[in-house]
N, C-alpha and C positions, 0 to 999 in steps of 0.2 A: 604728520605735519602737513598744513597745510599747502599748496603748491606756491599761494602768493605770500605767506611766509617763507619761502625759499628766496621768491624772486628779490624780495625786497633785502634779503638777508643777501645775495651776492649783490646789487645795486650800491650796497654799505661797504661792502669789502675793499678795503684797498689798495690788495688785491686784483679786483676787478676792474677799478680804472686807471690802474697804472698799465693791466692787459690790455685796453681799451684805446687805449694812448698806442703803447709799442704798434701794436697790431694797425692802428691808425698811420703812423708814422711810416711803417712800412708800407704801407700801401700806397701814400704819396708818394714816397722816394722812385718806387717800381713805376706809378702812374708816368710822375715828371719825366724820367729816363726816356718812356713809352713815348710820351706825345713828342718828346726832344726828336728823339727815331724817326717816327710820321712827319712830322712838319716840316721838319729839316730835308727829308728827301720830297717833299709837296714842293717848298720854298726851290728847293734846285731845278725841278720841272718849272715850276713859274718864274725864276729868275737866270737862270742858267745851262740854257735848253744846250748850248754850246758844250759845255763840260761834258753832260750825259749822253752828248751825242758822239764823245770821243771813244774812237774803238779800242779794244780792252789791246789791240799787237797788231801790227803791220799786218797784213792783209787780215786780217779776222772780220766776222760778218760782227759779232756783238760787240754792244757798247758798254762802256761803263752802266751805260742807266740800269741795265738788268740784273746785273750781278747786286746793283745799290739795291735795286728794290727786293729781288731776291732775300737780300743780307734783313731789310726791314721785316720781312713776314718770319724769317728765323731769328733773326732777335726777338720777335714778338710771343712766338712758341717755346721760349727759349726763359725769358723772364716772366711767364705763367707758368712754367716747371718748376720754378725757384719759389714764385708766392706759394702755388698747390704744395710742395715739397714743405716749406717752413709749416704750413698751416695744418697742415697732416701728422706731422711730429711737434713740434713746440708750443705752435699754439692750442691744438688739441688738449697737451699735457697741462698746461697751464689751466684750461679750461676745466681738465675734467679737475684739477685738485680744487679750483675757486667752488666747483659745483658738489665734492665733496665736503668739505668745507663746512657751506651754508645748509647742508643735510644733516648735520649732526644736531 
């Protein structure tokens, strides 16, 4: 069989754009959350230097701001573990049946 009779045989599948959808869908949901994370602590440095400049306990040298931004770069390694992780098990599986599938 052809290779571009494969391609177009999973293109029809559907299958394949309902995978195409989910897999889309998740990946805005994890984006939105992402840039929410980023901008919201961007937004507090540009509107709320005061807040971030509060210390985390009576005499303590750190502020709040570093543990926030801190928290930003672990949430950010944090929900690229969760897409890798989904995409590695589900989506894969999905994949490989739609690509089994359109081989027969």
């Amino acid at each position: 069989m052809k290779e571009e009779d494969i391609v177009e045989r999973i293109q029809k599948n559907p299958k394949f754009m309902q995978f195409v959808s989910m897999r889309n869908n998740y990946s805005y949901v994890l984006s939105v959350l992402m840039l929410i994370a980023y901008f919201g602590y961007i937004l507090l440095v540009a509107f709320n230097k005061p807040f971030l400049a509060t210390k985390v306990a009576a005499g303590a040298t750190m502020s709040v701001g570093i543990p926030l931004g801190l928290g930003v770069l672990v949430f950010t390694i944090v929900i690229t573990a969760i897409y890798v992780r989904r995409a590695n098990s589900e989506f894969d599986d999905i994949k490989d049946e739609i690509v089994r599938e359109a081989s027969k």
